[in-house]
C-alpha positions in Angstrom: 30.4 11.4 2.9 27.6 13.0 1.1 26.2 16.0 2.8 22.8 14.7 1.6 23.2 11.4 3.4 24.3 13.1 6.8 21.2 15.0 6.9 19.2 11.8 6.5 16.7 10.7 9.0 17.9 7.2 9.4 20.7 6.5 11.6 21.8 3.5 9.3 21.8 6.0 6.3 24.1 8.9 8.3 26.2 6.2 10.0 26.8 3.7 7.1 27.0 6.8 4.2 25.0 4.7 1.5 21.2 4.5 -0.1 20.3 1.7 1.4 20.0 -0.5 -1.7 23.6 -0.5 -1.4 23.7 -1.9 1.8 26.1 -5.4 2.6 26.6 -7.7 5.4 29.7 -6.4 6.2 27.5 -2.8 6.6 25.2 -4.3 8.6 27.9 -6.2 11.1 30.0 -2.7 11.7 26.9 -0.9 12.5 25.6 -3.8 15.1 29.0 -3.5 16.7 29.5 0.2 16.7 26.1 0.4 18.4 26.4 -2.4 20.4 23.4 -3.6 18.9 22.4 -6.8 21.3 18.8 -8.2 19.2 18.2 -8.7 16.0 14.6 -9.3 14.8 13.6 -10.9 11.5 10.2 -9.8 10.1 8.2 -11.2 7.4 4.9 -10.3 6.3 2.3 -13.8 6.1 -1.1 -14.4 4.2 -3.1 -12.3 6.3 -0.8 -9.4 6.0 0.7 -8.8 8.9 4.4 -8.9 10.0 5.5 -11.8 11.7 8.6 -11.4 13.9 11.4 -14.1 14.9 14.0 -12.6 17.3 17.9 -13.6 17.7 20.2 -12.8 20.5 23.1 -10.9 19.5 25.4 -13.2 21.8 28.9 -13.5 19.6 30.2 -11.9 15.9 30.3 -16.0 14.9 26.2 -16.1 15.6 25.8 -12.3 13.8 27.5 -13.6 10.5 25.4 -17.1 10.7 22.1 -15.6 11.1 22.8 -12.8 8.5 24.1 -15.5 6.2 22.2 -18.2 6.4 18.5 -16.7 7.5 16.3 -19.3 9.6 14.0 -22.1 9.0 9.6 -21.1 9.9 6.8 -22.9 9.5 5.2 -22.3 6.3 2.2 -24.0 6.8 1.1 -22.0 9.7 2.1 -18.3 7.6 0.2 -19.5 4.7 -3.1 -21.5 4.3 -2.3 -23.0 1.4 1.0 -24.5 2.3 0.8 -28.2 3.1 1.8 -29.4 6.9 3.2 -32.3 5.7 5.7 -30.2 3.6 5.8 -26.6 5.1 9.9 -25.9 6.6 10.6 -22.8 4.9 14.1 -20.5 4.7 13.6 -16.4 5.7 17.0 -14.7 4.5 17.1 -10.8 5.6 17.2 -8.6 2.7 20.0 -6.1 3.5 19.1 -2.8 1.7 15.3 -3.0 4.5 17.6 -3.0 8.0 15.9 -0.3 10.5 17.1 0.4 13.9 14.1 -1.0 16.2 12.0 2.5 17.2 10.3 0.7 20.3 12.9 -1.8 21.9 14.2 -0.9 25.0 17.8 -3.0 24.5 19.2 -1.9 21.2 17.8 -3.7 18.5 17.6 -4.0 14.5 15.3 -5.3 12.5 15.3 -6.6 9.0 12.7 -7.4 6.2 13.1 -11.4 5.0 12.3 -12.8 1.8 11.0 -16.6 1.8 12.9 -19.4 0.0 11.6 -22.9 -0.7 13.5 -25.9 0.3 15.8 -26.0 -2.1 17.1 -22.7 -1.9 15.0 -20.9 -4.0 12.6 -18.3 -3.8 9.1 -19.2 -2.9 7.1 -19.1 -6.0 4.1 -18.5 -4.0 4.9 -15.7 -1.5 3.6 -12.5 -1.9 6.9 -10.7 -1.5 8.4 -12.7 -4.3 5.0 -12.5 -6.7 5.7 -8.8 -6.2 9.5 -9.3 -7.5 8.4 -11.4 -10.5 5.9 -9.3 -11.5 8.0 -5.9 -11.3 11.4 -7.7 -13.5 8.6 -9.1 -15.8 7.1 -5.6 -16.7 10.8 -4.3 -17.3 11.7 -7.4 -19.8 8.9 -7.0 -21.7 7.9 -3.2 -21.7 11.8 -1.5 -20.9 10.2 0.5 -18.5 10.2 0.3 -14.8 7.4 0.7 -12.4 7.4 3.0 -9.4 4.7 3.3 -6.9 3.3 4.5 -3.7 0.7 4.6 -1.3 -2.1 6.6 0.1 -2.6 5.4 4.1 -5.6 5.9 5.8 -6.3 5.1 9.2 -9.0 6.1 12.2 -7.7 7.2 15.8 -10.0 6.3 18.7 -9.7 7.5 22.1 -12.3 8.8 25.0 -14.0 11.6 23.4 -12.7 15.5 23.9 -15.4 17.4 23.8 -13.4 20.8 23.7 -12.4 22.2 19.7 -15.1 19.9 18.2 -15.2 19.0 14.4 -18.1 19.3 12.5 -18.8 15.3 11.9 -17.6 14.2 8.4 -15.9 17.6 7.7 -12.2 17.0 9.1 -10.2 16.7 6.2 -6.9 18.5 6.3 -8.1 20.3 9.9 -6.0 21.7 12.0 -5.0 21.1 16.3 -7.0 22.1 18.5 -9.7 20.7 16.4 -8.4 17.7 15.4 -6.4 15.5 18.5 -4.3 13.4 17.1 -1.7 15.6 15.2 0.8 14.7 18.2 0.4 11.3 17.4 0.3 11.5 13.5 4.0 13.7 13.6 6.0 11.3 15.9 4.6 8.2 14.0 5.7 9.9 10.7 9.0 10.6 12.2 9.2 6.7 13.4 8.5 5.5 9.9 11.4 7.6 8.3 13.5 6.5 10.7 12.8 3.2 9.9 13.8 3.8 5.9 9.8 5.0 5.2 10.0 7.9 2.5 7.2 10.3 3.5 5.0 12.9 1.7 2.9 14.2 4.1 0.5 13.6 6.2 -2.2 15.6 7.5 -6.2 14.8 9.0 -9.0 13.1 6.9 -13.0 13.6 5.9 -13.7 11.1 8.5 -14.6 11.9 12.0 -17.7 11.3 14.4 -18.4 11.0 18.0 -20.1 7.5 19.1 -20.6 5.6 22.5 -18.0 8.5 23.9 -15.4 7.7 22.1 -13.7 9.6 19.1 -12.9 8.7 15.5 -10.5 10.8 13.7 -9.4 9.9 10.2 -5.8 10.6 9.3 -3.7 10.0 6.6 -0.1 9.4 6.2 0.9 9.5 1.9 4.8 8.5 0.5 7.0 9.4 -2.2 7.2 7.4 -5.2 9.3 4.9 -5.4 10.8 1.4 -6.8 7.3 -0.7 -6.5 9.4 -3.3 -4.0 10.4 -0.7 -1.8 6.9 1.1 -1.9 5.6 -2.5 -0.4 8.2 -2.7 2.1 7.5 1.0 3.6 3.5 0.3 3.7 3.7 -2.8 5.8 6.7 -1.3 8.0 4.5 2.3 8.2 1.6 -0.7 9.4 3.3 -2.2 11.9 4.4 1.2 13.3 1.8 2.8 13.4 0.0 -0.1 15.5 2.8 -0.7 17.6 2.7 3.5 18.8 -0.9 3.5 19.0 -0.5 0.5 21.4 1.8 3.0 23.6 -0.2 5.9 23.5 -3.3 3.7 24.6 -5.0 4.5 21.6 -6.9 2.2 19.4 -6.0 2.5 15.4 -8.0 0.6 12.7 -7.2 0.1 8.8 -10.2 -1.5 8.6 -12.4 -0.5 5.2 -15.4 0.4 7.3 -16.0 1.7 10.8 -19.4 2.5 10.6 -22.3 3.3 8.2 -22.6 6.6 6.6 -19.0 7.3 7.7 -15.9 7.6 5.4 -14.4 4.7 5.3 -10.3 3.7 4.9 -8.9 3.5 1.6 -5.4 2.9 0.3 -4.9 4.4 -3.0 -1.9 3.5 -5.0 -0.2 6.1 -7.1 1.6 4.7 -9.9 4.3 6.1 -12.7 6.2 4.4 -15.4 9.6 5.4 -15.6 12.4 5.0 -18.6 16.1 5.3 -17.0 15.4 8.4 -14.6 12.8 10.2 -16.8 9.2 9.7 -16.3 7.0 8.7 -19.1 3.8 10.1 -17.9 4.2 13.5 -19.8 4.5 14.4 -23.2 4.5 17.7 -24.4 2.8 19.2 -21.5 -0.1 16.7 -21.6 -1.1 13.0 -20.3 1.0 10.7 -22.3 0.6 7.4 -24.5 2.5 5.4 -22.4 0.2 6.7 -19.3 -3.2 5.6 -21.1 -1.7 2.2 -22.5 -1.6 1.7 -18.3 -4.9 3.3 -17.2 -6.0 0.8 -20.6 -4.5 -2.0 -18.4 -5.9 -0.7 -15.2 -9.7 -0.9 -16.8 -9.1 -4.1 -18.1 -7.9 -5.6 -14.8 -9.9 -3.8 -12.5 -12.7 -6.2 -11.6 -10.2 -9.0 -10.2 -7.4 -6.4 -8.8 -10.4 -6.6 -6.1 -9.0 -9.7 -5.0 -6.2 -8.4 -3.9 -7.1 -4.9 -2.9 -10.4 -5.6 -1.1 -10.0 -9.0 0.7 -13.0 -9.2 3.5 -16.6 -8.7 3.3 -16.1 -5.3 4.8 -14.3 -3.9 2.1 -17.7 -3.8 0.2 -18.9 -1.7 2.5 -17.1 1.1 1.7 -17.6 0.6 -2.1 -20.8 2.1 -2.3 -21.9 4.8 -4.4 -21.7 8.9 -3.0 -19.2 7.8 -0.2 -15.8 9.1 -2.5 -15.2 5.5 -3.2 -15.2 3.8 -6.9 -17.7 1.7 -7.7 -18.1 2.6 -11.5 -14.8 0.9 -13.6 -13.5 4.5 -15.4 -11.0 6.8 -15.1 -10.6 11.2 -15.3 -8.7 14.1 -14.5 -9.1 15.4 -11.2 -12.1 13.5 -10.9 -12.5 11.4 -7.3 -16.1 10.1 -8.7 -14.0 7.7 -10.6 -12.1 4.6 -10.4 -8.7 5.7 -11.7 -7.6 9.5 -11.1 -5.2 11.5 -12.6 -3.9 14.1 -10.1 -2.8 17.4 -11.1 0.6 16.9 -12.4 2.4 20.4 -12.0 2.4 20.4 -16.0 1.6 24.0 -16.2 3.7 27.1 -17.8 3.3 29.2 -14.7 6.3 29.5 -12.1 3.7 29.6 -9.4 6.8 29.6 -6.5 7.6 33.0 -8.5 4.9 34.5 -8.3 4.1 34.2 -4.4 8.2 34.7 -3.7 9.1 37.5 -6.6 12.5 37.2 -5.3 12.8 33.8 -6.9 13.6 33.4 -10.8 14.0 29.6 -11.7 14.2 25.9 -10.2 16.4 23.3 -10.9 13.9 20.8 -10.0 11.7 18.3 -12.5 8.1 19.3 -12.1 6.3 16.8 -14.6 8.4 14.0 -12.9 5.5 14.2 -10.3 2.6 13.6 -12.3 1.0 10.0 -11.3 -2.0 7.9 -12.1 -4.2 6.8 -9.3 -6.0 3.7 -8.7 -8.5 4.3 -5.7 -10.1 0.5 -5.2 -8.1 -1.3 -2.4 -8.6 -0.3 1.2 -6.7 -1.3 4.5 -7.5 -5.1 4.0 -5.1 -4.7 0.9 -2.5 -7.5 0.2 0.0 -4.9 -0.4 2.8 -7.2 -2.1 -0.2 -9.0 -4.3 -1.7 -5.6 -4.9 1.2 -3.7 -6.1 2.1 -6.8 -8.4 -1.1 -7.1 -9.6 -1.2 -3.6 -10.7 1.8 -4.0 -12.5 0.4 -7.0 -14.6 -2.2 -4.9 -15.0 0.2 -2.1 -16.4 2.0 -4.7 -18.2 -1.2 -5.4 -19.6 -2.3 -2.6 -20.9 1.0 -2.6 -23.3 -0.3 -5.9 -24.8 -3.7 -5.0 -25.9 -4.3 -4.1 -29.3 -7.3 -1.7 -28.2 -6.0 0.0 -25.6 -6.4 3.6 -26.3 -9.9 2.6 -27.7 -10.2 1.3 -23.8 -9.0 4.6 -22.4 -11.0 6.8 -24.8 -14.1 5.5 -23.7 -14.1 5.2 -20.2 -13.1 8.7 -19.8 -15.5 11.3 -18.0 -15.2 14.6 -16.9 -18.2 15.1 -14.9 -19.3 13.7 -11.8 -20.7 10.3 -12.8 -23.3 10.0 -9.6 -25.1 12.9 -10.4 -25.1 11.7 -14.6 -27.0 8.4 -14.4 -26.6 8.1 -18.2 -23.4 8.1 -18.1 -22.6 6.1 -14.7 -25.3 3.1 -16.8 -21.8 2.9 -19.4 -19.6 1.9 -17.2 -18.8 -2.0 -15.8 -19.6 -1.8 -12.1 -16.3 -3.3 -9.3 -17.4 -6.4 -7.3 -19.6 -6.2 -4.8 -19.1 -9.0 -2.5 -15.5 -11.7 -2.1 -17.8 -13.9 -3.8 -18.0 -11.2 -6.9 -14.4 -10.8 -6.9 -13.0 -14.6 -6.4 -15.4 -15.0 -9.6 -13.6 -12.0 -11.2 -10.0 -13.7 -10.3 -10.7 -16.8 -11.6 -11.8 -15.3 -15.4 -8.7 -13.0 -15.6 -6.6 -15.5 -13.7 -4.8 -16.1 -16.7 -3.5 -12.7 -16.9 -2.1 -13.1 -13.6 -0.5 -16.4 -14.2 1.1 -15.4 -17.3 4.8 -15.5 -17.6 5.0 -16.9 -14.3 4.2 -14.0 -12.3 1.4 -15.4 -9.9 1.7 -18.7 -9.0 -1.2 -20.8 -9.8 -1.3 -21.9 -6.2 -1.7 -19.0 -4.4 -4.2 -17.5 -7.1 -6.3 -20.7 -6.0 -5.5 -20.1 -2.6 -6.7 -16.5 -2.8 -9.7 -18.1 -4.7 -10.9 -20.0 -1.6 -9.9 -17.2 0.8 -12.7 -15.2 -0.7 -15.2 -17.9 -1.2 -14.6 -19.3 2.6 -17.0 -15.9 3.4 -19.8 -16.9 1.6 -21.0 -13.4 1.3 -22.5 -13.5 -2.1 -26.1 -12.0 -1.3 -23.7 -9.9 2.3 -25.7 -6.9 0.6 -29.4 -7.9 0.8 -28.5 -9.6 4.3 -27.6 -6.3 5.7 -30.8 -4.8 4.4 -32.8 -7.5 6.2 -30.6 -7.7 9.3 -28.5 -3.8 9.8 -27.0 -5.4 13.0 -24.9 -8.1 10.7 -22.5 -5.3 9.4 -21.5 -4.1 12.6 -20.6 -7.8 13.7 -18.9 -8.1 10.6 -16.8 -4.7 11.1 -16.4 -5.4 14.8 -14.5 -9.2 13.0 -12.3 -7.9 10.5 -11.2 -4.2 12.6 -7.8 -5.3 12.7 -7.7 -6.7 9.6 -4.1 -6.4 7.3 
């Protein structure tokens, strides 16, 4: 077996010795056996973002090979709004290459990620799993490129307040225990989520903390790899679910929610993206920002009012989209620049051997460098759709490679400076939505974009439509100025949202 795959976190990994997108049934069945694996659990994420679970007995190898097989008939109607009653039986089959031993069962138990498939045996048009799949072979039929991404998790911790080590409030970013109290928690998460197939970065403590009503907030953030867009999906909404599920154990209380309170950093979930030809990234070209990079941001710009819709799917998420609170409201992009909309990070595209200079006894790396330069879209928060999102971004992307003008796009939403403090500058721009209302409006202009090439279904674009419009928030702004108590019944609605 491959060393590297022994020294893999995931048991199914070490014990099966593939990638898991090599994964079969037959794979699956030796591992449940050798393990004496007794539950299986089926999980499938719904409209409002969550994963939905439907558990099997492991009672015979006949009932194993059925279920893995043939999947199960759910209820479509009550998963998604806009599925009829009168018409809802839907099929989940269990995608092989997602299986994750079960970090929290006490009898031994795997669980798999389902796609949905319509009554005649086909993929559900509408699903946002599926609108994710479209979109991604779409981009690489039309463009030859392929579309990798990941995402950015943030998340606040509450628990009684410890008054010992405090943090200065709004100033934890990146701090360190004693000072911040949930590193514990943050580590054995992140070492639940790789085991569970999640491909992790880092994480580490965010800006946001404060002290109310004797409890604690502590912002954290957990950040992955890049990887296949489909994949990238699948490890958000697993990392989700975990991540809920431990704080539930530790007696903790954990919210994705966009905003926890006024004045107060709120949660976003930034989505790194790269373009990728075969295994060589397209982002760099001679040691700078590439064509093929600006044809996307062009995309990104274009799409950026409506990719709202998806990203930012509750009144609360206008909240946190507020000028001076490090969250976009202006529609343009920079280097290094978190004033703006769409970021490009630094990109290790330097000449210096910086490992070199710090370690002289080093001389050279095998490794890639520019392969990990990525552009950053900072707009959707923990409300996110993350299966409409990430497609979304990729028509976006695709996008961007059909419009005549995109480089004149790029070259004039580009800003180096801080555009809150350069009012002339920040009065260019076109400003995100500020309200559902704002973006269902947005949706329904660009909705042919979306649609095209049958990558959104024209179904659950309308069904996202009335989603947003079902708030009635279109003046939520004004309101809140009237009435300040409204926006913390609003956050206290939508805390668990996603």
């Amino acid at each position: 077996m491959n060393k590297y795959l022994e020294f893999n976190i995931n048991p199914l990994i070490c014990q099966i010795g593939k990638n898991p997108e090599d994964f079969t049934k037959k794979d699956i069945i030796d591992f449940v056996i050798k393990n004496e694996i007794r539950i299986i659990n089926f999980r499938y994420a719904a409209a409002d973002g969550k994963l939905k679970t439907l558990n099997f007995t492991v009672s015979n190898y006949q009932y194993l090979d059925s279920i893995l097989s043939y999947g199960e008939r759910v209820d479509g109607s009550s998963l998604f709004p806009y599925i009829e009653a009168n018409s809802s039986d839907l099929y989940v089959i269990p995608r092989f290459s997602t299986a994750y031993v079960d970090p929290f069962a006490s009898i031994p138990t795997l669980g798999i990620l389902c796609s949905y498939f319509n009554k005649d045996g086909l993929p559900l048009d509408l699903s946002p799993e599926n609108t994710l799949k479209k979109a991604n072979k779409t981009f690489q039929d039309k463009t030859g490129y392929r579309f990798e991404a990941m995402g950015e998790l943030e998340f606040y911790l509450i628990d009684t307040n410890d008054t010992m080590f405090p943090i200065q409030d709004q100033k934890g970013y990146h701090e360190s225990s004693p000072f911040t109290k949930f590193e514990g928690f943050r580590t054995d998460a992140m070492r639940l989520i790789a085991q569970s197939g999640g491909q992790i970065k880092y994480g580490h403590s965010e800006v946001g903390n404060f002290v109310s009503n004797g409890k604690i907030y502590e912002q954290n953030e957990i950040e992955f790899l890049v990887n296949p867009v489909e994949s990238a999906a699948d490890q958000l909404v697993m990392a989700k679910w975990i991540l809920r599920t431990l704080a539930y154990q530790y007696g903790i209380d954990i919210t994705f929610s966009p905003k926890v309170t006024e004045g107060k950093a709120g949660n976003g979930l930034h989505f790194h993206t790269r373009i990728m030809k075969g295994n060589k990234s397209m982002m760099i070209e001679n040691g700078k920002l590439s064509d093929v990079a600006r044809t996307v941001i062009a995309g990104y710009i274009k799409c950026a009012s409506s990719l709202t819709a998806f990203g930012n799917t509750n009144p609360s998420s206008y909240f946190r989209l507020v000028p001076q609170q490090e969250a976009p409201t202006s529609i343009c992009w920079g280097d290094r620049n978190r004033s703006v909309l769409i970021r490009v990070p630094l990109g290790w595209t330097e000449n210096h051997n910086m490992m070199k200079i710090v370690n002289p006894l080093e001389t050279t790396t095998d490794l890639e460098i520019s392969d990990r330069q990525t552009v950053e879209i900072r707009s959707a928060d923990g409300s996110a759709d993350i299966y409409n999102m990430m497609a979304g971004l990729i028509v976006a992307a695709r996008t961007g490679f059909e419009m005549s003008d995109a480089f004149k796009v790029a070259n004039e939403t580009y800003v180096d400076v801080n555009i809150h403090d350069n009012k002339n500058k920040l009065n260019t721009f076109e400003q995100l939505p500020t309200s559902c209302h704002e973006s269902a409006i947005e949706l329904n202009i660009h909705r042919s974009m979306y649609e095209k090439h049958g990558v959104f279904s024209p179904i659950l674009i309308d069904g996202i439509i009335s989603s947003l419009n079902k708030f009635e928030d279109k003046n939520i702004r004004d309101e809140i100025k009237k009435n300040p108590a409204m926006m913390v019944d609003i956050v206290k609605q939508y805390y668990h949202c996603g």
